[in-house]
N, C-alpha and C positions, 0 to 999 in steps of 0.2 A: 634512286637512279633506275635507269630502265637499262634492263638487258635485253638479248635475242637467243635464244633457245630452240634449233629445228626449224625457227623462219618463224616465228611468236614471240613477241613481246610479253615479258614480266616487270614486274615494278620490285625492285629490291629494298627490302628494310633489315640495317643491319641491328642484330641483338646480341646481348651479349650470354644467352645458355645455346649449348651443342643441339639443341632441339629444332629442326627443322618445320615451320609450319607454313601451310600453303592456302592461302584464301581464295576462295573461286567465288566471290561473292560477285565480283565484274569478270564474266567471263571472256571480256575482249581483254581487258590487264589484268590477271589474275597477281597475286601480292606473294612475294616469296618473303619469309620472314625468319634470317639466317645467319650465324656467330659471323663476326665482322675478318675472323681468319680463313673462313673459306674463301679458298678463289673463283674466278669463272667455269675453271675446267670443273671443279668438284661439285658447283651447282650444277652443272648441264649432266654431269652423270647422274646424279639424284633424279631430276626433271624428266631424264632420257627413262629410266626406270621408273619411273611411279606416276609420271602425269598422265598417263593413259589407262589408268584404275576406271574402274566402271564412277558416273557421274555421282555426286554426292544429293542425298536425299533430301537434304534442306541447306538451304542460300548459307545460311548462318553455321553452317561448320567448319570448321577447321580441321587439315587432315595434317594430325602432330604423328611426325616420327624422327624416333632420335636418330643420328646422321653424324658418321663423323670420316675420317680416313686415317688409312695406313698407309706406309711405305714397306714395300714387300715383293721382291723379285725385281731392283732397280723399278718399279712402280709404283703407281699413288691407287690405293683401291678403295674405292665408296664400300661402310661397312654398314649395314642395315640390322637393326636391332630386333627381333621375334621375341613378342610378349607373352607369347602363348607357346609352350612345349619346353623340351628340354635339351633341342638339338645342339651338336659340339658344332664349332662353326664349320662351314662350308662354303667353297668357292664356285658361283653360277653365274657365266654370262659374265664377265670380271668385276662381278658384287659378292661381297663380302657377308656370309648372312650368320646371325648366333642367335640363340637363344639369352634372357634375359638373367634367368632362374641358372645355367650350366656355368658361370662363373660365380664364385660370391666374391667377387674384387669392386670392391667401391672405386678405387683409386684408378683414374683413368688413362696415366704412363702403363701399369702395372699391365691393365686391361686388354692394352693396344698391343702389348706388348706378348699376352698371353694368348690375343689371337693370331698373332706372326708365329709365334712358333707353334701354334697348330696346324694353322694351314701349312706354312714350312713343312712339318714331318708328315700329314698325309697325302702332300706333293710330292714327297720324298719317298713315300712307300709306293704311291701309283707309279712314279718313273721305275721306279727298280723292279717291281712287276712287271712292268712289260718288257724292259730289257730281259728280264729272267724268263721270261716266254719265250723273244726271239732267239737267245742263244742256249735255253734248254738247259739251266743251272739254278741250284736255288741255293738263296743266302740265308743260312740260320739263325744268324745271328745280328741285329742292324741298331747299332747306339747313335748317340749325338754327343758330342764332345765339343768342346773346345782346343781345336788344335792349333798348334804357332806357328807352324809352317805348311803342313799340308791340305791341301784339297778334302780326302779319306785319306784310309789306311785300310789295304787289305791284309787278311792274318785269316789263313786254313780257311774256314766257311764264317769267319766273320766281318764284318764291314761297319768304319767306322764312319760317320760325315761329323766334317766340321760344321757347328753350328753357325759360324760365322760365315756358309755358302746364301744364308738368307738374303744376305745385300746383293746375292748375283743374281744375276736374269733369271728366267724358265729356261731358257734355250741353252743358257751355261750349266746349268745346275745339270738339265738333262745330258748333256755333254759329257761332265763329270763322271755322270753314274754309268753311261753306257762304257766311257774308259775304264771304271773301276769293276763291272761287270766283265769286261774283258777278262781279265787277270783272272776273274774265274774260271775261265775256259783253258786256261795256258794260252789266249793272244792268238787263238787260232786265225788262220789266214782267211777262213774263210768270212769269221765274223766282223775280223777287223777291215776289211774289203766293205763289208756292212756298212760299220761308224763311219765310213771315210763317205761313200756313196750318200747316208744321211746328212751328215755336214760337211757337205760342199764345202763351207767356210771356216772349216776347223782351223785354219792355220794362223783366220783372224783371231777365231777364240783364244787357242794359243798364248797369242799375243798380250789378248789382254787378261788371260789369267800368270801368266809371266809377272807383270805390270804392276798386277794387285798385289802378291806377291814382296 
């Protein structure tokens, strides 16, 4: 089938390994060659990041990268494999990027699973750092847990997140933490006049962290 990608035509051929390959052998239809589970959005974000690579050196290549997504922060993120180096993954430009070599997980639920909660908790330490900038407190102590009812848990200078904040937005998540950073301060007036100023729409959040709940 032919798709349209940024106003370009491709020719889609479904396959059935995770491995994404792209043939520029006709450069007016180039051949995308792609597991028959992805959908339109998750090709156009691949296409959107990598069809713009400097040209390929001879007709006859194929440019193979393995390609797959997550679901992480109520969103779906293209996660891009690094075959070279040892990097923990990281989130760039909302591409998901790991190294090959930093997991030994064959199993690919296990995988997907071990890059959520990566990026999860260093999303989780950058929110809290800058909360803890703005209102000038610092948490000594930061676990993940599985909680049954609550959001965190604060206790003296330590802070707990439930692991199960991962299915919530960024916008909630960071929400959360600037409330739970509060309580470090005693709730002062002036910070929490802050949070409120930030999210204008706190009272939707509210809402739907009630909900979840």
């Amino acid at each position: 089938m032919i798709i349209q990608i940024e106003n370009k035509d491709y020719k889609l051929i479904g396959t059935n390994d995770y491995t994404i390959h792209m043939d520029f052998i006709n450069p007016e239809l180039p051949v995308i060659y792609a597991h028959s589970s992805l959908s339109i959005d998750e090709l156009s974000a691949y296409v959107k990041q990598f069809s713009k690579r400097k040209p390929l050196k001879s007709k006859s290549e194929l440019e193979n990268l393995e390609f797959f997504t997550v679901d992480l922060f109520d969103l779906k993120y293209p996660v891009k494999t690094l075959n070279q180096g040892n990097s923990a993954p990281f989130l760039k430009n909302n591409m998901i990027y790991y190294s090959k070599s930093y997991f030994n997980i064959k199993n690919r639920i296990k995988l997907e699973e071990k890059i959520k909660e990566t990026i999860f908790e260093q999303t989780v330490y950058d929110l809290i750092a800058k909360w803890e900038e703005r209102f000038h407190v610092l948490v000594n102590d930061i676990s993940f847990k599985n909680l049954k009812s609550s959001y965190y848990l604060v206790s003296k200078s330590k802070l707990t997140i439930n692991k199960k904040n991962i299915a919530l937005s960024l916008k909630i998540n960071d929400y959360l933490l600037a409330k739970a950073l509060l309580e470090f301060t005693g709730n002062q007036k002036g910070y929490l006049e802050h949070v409120e100023r930030e999210f204008s729409d706190r009272k939707q959040l509210e809402k739907i962290l009630l909900h979840g709940n």
